[in-house]
PDB file of N, CA, C and O in Angstrom:
ATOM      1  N   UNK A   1    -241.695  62.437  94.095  1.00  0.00           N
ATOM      2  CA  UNK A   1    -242.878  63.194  93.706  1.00  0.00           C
ATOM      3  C   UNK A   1    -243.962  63.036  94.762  1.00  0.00           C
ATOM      4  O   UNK A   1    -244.510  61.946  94.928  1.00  0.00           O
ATOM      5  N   UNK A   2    -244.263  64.064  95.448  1.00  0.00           N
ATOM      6  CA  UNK A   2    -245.047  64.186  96.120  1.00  0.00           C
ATOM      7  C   UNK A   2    -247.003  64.430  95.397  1.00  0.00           C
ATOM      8  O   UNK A   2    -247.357  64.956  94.342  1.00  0.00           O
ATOM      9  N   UNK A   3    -247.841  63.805  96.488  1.00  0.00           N
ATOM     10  CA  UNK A   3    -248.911  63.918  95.659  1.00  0.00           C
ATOM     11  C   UNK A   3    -250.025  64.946  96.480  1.00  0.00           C
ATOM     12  O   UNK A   3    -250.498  64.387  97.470  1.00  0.00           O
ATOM     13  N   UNK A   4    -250.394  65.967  96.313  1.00  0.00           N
ATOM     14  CA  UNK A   4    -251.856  66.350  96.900  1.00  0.00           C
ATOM     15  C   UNK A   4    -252.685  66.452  96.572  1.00  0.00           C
ATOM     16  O   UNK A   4    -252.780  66.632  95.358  1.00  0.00           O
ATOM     17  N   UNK A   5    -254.214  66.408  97.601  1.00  0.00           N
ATOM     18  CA  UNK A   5    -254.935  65.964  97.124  1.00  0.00           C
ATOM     19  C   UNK A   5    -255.800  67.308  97.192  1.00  0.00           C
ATOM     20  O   UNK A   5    -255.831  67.950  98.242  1.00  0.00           O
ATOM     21  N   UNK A   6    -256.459  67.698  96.127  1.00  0.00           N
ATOM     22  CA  UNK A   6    -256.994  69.202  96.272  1.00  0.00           C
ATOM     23  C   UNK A   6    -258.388  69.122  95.204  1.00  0.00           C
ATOM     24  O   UNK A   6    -258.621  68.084  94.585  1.00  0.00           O
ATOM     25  N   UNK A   7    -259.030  70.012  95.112  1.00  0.00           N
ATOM     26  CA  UNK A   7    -260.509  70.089  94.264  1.00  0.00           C
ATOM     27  C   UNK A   7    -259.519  69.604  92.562  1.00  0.00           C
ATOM     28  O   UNK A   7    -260.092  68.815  91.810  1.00  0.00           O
ATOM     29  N   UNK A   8    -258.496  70.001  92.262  1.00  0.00           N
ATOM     30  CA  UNK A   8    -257.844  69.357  90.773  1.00  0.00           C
ATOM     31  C   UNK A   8    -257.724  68.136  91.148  1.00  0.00           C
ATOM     32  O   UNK A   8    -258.591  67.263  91.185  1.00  0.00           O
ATOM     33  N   UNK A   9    -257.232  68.112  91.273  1.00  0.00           N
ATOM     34  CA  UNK A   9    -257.108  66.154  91.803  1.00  0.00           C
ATOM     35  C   UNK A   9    -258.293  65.631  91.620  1.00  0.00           C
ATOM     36  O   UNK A   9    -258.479  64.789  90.741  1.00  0.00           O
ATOM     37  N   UNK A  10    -259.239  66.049  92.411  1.00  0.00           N
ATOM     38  CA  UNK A  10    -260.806  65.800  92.260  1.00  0.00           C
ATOM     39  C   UNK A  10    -261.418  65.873  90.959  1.00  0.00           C
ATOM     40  O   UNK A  10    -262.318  65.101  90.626  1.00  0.00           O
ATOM     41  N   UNK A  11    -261.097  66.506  90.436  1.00  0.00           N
ATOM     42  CA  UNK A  11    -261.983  66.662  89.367  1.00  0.00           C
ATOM     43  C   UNK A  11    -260.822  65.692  87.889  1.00  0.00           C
ATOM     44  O   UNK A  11    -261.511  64.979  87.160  1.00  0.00           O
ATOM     45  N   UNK A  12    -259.982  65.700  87.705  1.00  0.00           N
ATOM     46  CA  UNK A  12    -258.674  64.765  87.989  1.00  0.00           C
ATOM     47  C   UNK A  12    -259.149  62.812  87.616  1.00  0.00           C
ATOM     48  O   UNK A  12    -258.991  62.026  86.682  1.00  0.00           O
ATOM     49  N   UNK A  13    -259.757  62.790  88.966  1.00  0.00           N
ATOM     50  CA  UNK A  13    -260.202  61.865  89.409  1.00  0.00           C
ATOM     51  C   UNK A  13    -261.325  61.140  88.288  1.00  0.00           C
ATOM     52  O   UNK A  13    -261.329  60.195  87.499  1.00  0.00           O
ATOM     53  N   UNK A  14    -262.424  62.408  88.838  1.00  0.00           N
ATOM     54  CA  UNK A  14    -263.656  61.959  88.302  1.00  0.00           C
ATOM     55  C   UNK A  14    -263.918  61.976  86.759  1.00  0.00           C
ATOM     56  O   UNK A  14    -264.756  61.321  86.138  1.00  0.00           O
ATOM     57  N   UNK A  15    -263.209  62.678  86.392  1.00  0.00           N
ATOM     58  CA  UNK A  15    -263.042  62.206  84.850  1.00  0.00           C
ATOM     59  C   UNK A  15    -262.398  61.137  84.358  1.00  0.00           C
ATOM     60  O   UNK A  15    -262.758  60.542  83.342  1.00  0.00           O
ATOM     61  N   UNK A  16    -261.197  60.776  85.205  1.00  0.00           N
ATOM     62  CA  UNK A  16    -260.755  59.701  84.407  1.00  0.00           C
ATOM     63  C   UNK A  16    -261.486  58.341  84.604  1.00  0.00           C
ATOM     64  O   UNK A  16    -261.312  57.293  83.983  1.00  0.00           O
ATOM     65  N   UNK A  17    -262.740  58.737  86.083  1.00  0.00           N
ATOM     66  CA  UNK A  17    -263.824  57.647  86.140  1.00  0.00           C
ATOM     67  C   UNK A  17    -264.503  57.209  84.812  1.00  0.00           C
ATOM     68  O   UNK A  17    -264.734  56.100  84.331  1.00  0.00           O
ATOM     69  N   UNK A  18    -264.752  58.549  84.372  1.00  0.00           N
ATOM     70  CA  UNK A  18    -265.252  58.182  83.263  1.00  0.00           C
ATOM     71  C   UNK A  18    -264.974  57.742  81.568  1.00  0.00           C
ATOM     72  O   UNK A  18    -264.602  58.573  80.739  1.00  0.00           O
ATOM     73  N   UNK A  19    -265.196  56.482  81.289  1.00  0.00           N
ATOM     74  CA  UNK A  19    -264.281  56.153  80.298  1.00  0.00           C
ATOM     75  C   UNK A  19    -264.916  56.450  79.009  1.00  0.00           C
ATOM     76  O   UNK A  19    -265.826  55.955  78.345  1.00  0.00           O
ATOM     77  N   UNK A  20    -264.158  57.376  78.905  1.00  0.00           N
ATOM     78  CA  UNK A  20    -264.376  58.474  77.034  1.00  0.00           C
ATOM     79  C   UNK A  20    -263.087  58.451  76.815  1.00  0.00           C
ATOM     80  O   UNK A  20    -262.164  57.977  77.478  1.00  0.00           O
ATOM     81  N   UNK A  21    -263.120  59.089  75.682  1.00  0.00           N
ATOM     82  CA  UNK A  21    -261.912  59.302  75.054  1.00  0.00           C
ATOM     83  C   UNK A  21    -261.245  60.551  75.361  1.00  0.00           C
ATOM     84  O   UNK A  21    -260.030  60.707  75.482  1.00  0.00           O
ATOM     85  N   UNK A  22    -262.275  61.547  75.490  1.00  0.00           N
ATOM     86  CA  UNK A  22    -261.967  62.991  76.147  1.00  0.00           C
ATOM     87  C   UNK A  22    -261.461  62.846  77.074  1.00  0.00           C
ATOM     88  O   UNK A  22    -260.430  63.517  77.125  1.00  0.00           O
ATOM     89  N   UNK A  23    -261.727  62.023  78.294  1.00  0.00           N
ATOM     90  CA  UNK A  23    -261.619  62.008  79.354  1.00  0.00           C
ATOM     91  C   UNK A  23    -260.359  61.319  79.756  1.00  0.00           C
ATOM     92  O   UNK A  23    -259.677  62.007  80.515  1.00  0.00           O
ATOM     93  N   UNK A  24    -259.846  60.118  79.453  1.00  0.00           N
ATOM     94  CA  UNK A  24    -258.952  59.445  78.876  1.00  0.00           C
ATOM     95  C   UNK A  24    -257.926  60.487  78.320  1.00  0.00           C
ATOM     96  O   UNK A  24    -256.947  60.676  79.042  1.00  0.00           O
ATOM     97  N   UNK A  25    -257.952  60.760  77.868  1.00  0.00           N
ATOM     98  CA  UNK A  25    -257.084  61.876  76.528  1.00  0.00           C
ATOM     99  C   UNK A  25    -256.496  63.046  77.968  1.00  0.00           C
ATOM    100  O   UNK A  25    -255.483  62.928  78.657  1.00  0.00           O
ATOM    101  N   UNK A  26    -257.379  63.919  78.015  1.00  0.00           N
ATOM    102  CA  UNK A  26    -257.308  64.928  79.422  1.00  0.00           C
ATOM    103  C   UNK A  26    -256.867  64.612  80.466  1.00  0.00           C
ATOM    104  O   UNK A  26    -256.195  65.458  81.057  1.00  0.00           O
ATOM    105  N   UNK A  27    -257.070  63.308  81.081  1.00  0.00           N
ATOM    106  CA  UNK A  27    -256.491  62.835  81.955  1.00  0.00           C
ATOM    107  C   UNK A  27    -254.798  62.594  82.055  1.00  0.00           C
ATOM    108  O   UNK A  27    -253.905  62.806  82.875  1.00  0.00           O
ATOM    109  N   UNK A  28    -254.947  61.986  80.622  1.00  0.00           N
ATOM    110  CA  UNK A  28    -253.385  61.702  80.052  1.00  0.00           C
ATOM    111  C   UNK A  28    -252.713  62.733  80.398  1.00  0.00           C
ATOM    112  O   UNK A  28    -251.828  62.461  81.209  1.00  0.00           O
ATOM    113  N   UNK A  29    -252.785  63.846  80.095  1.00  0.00           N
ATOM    114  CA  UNK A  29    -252.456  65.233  79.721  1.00  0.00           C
ATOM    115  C   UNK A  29    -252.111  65.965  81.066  1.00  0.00           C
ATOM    116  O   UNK A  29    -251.111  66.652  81.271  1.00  0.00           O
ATOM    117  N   UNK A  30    -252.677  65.811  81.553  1.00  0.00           N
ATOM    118  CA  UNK A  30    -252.944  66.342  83.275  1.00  0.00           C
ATOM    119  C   UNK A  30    -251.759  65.783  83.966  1.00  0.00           C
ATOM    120  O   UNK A  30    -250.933  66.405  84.634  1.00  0.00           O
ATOM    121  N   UNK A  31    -251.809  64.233  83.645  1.00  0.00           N
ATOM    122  CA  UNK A  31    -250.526  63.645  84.646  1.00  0.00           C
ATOM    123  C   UNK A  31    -249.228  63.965  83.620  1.00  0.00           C
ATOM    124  O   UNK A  31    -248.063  63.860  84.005  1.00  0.00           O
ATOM    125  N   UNK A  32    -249.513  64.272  82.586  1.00  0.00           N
ATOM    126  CA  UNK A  32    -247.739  64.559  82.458  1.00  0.00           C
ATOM    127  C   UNK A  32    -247.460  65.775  82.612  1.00  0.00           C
ATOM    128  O   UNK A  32    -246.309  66.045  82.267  1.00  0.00           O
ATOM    129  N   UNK A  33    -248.106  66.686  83.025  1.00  0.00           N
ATOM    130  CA  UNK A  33    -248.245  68.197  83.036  1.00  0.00           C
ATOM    131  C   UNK A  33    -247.362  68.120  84.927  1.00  0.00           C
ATOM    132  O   UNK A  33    -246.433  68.726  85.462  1.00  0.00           O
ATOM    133  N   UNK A  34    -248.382  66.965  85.374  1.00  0.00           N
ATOM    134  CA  UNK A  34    -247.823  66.838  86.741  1.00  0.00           C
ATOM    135  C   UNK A  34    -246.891  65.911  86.950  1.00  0.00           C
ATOM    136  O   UNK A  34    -246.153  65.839  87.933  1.00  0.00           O
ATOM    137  N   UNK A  35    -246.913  65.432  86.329  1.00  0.00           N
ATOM    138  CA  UNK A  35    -245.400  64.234  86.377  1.00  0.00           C
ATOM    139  C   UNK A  35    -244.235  64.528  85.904  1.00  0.00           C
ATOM    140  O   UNK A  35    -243.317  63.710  85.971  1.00  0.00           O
TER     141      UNK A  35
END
């Protein structure tokens, strides 16, 4: 699995900086979408 790094990734990122539950949750979601 290759990884790039692009404005999703970024934004990706900066949410999962932030520790909520939304954010957390979405994040989750994101990497299995990409994983």
């Amino acid at each position: 699995m290759s990884q790039e790094i692009n404005k999703d990734t970024q934004l990706c990122m900066s949410l999962a900086g932030r520790p909520g539950n939304f954010g957390t949750r979405f994040h989750n979601y994101l990497y299995q979408q990409l994983g």
